[in-house]
C-alpha positions in Angstrom: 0.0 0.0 0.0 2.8 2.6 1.4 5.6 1.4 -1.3 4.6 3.0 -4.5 7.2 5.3 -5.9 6.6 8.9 -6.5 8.3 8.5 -10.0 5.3 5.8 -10.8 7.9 3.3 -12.6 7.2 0.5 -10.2 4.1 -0.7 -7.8 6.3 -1.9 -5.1 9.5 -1.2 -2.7 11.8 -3.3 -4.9 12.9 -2.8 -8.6 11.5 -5.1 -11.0 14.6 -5.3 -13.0 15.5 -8.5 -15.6 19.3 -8.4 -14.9 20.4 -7.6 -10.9 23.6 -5.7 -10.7 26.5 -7.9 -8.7 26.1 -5.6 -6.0 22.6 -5.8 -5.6 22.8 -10.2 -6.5 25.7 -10.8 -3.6 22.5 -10.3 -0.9 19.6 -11.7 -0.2 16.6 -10.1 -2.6 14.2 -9.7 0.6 17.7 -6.9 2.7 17.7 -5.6 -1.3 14.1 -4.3 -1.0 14.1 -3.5 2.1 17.4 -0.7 1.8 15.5 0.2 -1.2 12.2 1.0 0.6 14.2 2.5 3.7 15.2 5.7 1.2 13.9 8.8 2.2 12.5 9.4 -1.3 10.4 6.1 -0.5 7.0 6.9 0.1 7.6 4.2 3.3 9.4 5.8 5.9 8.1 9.6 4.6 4.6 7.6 5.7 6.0 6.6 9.0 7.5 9.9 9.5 4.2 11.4 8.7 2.2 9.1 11.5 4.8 9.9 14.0 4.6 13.2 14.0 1.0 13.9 13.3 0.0 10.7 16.3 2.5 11.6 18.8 3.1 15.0 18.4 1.1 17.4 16.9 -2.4 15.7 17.5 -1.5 15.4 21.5 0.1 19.1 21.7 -3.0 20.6 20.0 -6.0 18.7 21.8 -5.1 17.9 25.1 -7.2 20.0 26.4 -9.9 19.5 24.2 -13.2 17.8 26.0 -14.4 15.8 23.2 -10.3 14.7 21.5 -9.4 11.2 22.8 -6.3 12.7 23.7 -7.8 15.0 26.4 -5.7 14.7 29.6 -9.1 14.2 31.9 -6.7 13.4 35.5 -5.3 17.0 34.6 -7.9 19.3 32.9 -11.2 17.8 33.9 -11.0 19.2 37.4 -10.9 22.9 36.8 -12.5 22.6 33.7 -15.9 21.7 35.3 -15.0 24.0 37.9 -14.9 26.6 35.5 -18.0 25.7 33.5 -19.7 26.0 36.9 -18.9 29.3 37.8 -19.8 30.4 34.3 -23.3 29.4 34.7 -23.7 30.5 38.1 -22.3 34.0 36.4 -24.9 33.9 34.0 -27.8 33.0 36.4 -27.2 35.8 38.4 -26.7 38.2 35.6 -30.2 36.3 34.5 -31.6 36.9 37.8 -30.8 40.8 37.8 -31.9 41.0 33.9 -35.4 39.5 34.7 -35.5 41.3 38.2 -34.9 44.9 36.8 -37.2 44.2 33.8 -40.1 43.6 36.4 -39.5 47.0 37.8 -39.9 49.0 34.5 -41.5 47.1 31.8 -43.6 44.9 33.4 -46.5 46.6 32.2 -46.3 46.2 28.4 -44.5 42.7 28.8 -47.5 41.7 30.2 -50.1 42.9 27.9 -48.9 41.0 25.3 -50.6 37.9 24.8 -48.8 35.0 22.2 -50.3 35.1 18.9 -52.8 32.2 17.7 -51.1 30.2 14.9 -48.1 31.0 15.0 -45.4 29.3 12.7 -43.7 28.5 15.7 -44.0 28.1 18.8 -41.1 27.2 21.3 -43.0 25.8 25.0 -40.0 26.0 27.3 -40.9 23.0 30.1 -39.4 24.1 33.6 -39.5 22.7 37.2 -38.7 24.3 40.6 -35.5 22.5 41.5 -34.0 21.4 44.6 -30.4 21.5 43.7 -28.8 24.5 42.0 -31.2 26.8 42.0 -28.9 29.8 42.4 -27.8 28.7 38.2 -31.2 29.7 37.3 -31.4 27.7 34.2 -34.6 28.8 33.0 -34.0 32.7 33.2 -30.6 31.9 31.7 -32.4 29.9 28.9 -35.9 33.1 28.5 -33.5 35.6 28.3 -31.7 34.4 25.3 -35.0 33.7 23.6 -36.2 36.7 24.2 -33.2 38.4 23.2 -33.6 36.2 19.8 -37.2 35.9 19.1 -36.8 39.9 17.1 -34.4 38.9 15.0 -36.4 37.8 12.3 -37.6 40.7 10.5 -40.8 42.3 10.3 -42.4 38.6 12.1 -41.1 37.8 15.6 -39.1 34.1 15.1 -41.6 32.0 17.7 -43.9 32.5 20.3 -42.5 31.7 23.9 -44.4 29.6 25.8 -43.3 28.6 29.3 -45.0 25.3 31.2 -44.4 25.1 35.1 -44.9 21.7 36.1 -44.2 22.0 39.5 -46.6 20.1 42.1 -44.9 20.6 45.5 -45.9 22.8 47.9 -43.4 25.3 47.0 -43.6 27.5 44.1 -41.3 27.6 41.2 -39.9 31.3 41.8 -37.9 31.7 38.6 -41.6 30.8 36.4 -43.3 33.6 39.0 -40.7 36.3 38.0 -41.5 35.5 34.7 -45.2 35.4 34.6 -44.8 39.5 33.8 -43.2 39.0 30.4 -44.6 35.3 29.0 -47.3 33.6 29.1 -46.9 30.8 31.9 -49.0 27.7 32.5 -49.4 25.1 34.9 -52.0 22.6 36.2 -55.3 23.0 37.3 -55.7 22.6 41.4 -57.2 18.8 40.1 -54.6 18.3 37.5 -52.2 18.7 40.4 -53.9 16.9 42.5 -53.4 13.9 39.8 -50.3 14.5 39.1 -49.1 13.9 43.0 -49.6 10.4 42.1 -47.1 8.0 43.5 -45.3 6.7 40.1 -41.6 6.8 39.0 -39.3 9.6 37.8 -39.2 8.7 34.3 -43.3 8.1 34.4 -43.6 11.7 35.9 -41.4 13.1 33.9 -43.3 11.9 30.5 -46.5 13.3 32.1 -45.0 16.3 32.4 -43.7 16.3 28.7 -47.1 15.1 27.4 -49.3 17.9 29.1 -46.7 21.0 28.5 -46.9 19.4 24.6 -50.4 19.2 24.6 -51.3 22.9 26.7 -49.1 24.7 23.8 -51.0 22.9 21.2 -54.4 24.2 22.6 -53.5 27.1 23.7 -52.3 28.4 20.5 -52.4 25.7 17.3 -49.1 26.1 16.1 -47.9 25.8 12.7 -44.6 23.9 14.4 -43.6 23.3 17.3 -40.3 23.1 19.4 -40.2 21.9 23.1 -36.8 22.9 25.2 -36.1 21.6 28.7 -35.6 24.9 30.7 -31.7 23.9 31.1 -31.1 23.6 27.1 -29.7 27.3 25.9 -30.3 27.8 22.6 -27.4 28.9 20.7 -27.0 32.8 18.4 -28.7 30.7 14.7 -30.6 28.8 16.7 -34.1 30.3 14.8 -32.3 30.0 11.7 -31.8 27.0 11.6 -34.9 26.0 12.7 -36.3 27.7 10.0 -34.1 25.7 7.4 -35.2 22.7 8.6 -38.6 23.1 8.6 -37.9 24.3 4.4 -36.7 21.0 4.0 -38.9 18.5 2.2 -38.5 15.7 4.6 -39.9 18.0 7.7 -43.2 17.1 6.3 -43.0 13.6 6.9 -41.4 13.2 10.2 -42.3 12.7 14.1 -39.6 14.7 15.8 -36.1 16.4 14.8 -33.9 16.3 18.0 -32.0 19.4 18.2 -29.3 18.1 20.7 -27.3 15.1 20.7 -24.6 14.6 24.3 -21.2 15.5 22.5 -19.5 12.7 24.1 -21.8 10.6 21.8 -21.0 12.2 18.6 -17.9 10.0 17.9 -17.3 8.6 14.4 -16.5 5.1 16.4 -20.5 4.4 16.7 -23.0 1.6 15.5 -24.9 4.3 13.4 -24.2 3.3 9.9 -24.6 7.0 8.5 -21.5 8.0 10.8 -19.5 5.6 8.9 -20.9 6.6 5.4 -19.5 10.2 7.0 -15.9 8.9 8.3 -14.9 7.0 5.2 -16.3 10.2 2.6 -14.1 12.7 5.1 -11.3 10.6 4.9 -11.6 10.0 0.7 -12.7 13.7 0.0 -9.2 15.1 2.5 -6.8 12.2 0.5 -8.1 13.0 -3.0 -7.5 16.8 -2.2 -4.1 16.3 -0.3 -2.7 14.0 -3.1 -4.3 16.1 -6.2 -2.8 19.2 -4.6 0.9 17.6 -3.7 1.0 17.5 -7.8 1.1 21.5 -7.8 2.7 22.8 -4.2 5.1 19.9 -2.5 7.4 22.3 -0.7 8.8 19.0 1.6 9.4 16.8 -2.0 6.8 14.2 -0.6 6.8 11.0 -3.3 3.5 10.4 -3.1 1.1 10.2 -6.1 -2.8 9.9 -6.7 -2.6 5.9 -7.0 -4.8 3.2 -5.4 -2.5 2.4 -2.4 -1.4 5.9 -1.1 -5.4 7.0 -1.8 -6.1 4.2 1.0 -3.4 5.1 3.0 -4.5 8.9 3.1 -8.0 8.1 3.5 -7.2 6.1 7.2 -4.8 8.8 7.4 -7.3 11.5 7.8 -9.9 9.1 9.4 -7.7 8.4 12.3 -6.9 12.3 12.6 -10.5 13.3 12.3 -11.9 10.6 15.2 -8.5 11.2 17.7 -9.3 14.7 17.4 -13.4 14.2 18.3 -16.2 14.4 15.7 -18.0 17.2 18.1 -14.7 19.3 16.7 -15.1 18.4 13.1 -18.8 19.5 13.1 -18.2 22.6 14.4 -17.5 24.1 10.6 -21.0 23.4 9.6 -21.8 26.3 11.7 -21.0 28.5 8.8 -24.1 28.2 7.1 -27.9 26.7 8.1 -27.4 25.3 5.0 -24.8 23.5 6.4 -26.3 21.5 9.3 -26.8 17.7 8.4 -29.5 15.7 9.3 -29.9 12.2 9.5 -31.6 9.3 11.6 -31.9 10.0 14.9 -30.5 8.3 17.6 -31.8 7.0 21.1 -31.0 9.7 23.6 -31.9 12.4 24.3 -34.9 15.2 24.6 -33.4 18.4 26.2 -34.6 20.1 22.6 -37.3 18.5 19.9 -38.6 20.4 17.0 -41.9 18.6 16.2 -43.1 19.6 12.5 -46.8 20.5 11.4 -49.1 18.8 14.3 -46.5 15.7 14.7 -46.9 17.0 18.5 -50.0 15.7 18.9 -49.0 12.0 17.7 -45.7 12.1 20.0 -48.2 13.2 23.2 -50.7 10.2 22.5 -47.3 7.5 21.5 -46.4 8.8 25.2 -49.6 8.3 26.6 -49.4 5.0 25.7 -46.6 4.0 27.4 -45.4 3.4 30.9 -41.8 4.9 31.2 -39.3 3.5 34.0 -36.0 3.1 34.2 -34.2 2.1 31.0 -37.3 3.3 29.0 -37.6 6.8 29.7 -39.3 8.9 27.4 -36.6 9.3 25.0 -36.6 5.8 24.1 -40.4 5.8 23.9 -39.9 8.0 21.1 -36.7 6.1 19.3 -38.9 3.0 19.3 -42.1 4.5 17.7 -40.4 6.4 15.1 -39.0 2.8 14.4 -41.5 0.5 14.7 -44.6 2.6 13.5 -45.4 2.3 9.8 -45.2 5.4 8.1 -43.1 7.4 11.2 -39.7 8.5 11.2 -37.2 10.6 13.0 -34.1 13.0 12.8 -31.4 14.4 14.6 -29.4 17.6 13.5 -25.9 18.2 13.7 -24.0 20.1 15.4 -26.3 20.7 18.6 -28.6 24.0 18.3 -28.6 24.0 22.1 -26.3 24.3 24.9 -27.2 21.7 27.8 -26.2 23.5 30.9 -28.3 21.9 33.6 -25.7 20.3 35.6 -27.8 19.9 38.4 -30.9 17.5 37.2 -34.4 18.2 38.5 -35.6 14.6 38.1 -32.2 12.6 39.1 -29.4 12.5 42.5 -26.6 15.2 42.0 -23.6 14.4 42.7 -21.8 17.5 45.1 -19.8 18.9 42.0 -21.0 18.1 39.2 -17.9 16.9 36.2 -18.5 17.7 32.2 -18.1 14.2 31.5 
């Protein structure tokens, strides 16, 4: 594979030569070949030198402290790195908190005059309960104030109506949905809905009932065109409505159940069972050799003897293959931020559901699928949802890539914390 010569005369390491020089005849033909293919003008050890340096020295100086890179030093970084994410989002909260806080002092009045539109093209129900641990991060201020910093940005139209659904049952009330009640519309459960819902049941079975009637209240309340349901700790990110958008212009919008909206980075790897991840891997790797090889024929500053031929194509492609997964997949996707255009879409995968655009009235279907099932450990509402969009006739399902959200909720509302929470 590696011992094609850059001159293209011959397909392997040694010359193919009728008559053998005495020089060359006095030792064994397998030590000839092998000083041949030794020579730095041999594409051989230029290929060794090439792994070397990329494997165990660039790709560890360059992404050692990168999350998501399998060369992430986690005994040294991970630490202070989560420590550091921590304080951010306790920064933000407050800085939420004090936004929201001020707001209720001198706009309160007009905020709360405005009622959501009916039929809207979209409508984004933000689903939020009071929680025990953490509460100082204020997820969900964190995650209304950068929708309603974003919802204006679409022109003459505002980008969504902002819904948010308090699900709380406790005695307590959630305080953060209070201090919003001046500037969104906010809905909870009747006295006898909450009365029902203090049912003695599981976490997972609560929190599907939870999901089902915040899904179902935004659909009568308002009859959206589309609809997207966030988690109150999933921030969208700056083209987060754009992209949206986008999607929902794309012909197979109109026949599917959900779009998920966030995939867990540390499950983005190329390394997976999804077959359409490996489809991805092997065109990276092919599309980066073709180019590297085509371009060494015009700019080769370093006199590299490689050439476009079957073996050093192959070699090139799980050249670039290896880079691309030891440097993390999250990394690689990160370019199709450029453009909505961009973002690719493809079969969704089993967890999770901090973000799910649900096209046309698809909402409806995924509250009833839910209703159907009983959700407990290991079949939590996600999966609900992976196995109806797969076993249904006529239902499917996507995810879009990179994430259009920001999970942030360190602290869980349904789950044990652990004291300091860690990124991975």
């Amino acid at each position: 594979m590696l011992g094609q010569s850059a001159a293209g005369k011959n397909s392997s390491c040694c010359p193919q030569s009728p008559s053998v020089s005495p020089a060359v005849g006095s030792m064994p033909r397998w030590r000839a070949c092998s000083t041949h293919c030794l020579r730095w003008s041999s594409p051989v050890p230029q290929a060794l030198v090439l792994c070397v340096l990329t494997f165990c020295v660039l790709l560890p100086l360059c992404c050692h402290q990168l999350l998501y890179s399998y060369f992430f030093m986690k005994s040294v970084y991970l630490d202070s790195m989560s420590e550091d994410v921590l304080q951010d989002s306790l920064a933000r909260g407050q800085d939420a908190l004090r936004f929201w806080q001020s707001a209720s002092g001198t706009a309160g009045g007009s905020s709360r005059s405005r009622s959501p539109a009916r039929h809207p093209e979209l409508l984004v129900t933000v689903v939020t309960v009071r929680r025990r641990e953490g509460r100082d991060f204020h997820y969900l201020l964190q995650v209304m104030r950068q929708l309603g910093g974003m919802v204006g940005g679409c022109g003459e139209r505002r980008c969504a109506e902002l819904l948010v659904c308090d699900v709380e049952t406790g005695p307590q009330e959630n305080q953060d949905a209070k201090l919003l009640e001046e500037h969104f519309r906010v809905v909870r459960r009747s006295p006898q809905e909450q009365q029902a819902a203090r049912d003695p049941v599981n976490t997972f079975e609560r929190e599907k009932r939870d999901y089902v009637f915040c899904v179902r209240k935004g659909w009568e309340l308002l009859k959206p065109r589309n609809m997207v349901v966030l988690e109150d700790d999933a921030l969208p990110r700056g083209d987060f409505f754009g992209v949206v958008k986008n999607l929902l212009s794309r012909r197979f919008s109109l026949q599917t159940l959900y779009i998920k909206l966030y995939h867990p980075e540390r499950l983005q790897r190329y390394w997976n069972p999804e077959p359409y991840r490996i489809l991805e891997w092997v065109g990276l790797g092919l599309v980066a050799a073709t180019a590297l090889l085509l371009s060494l024929a015009y700019w080769n500053p370093f006199s590299l003897s490689f050439t476009l031929s079957a073996g050093h194509l192959l070699f090139f492609t799980l050249y670039f293959m290896a880079a691309a997964e030891l440097l993390g997949r999250h990394y690689v996707l990160e370019g199709r931020r450029l453009s909505p255009q961009l973002y690719a879409v493809s079969p969704a995968t089993e967890c999770c559901t901090p973000a799910m655009l649900f096209p046309g009235n698809a909402s409806l279907r995924v509250a009833e699928y839910l209703d159907g099932s009983f959700c407990v450990k290991g079949n939590a509402k996600d999966m609900v949802l992976y196995q109806m969009a797969r076993t249904i006739p006529g239902e499917t399902s996507h995810s879009v890539e990179p994430n259009l959200v920001t999970h942030i909720g360190a602290f869980s509302s349904v789950r044990p914390n652990p004291s300091r929470p860690k990124l991975l």
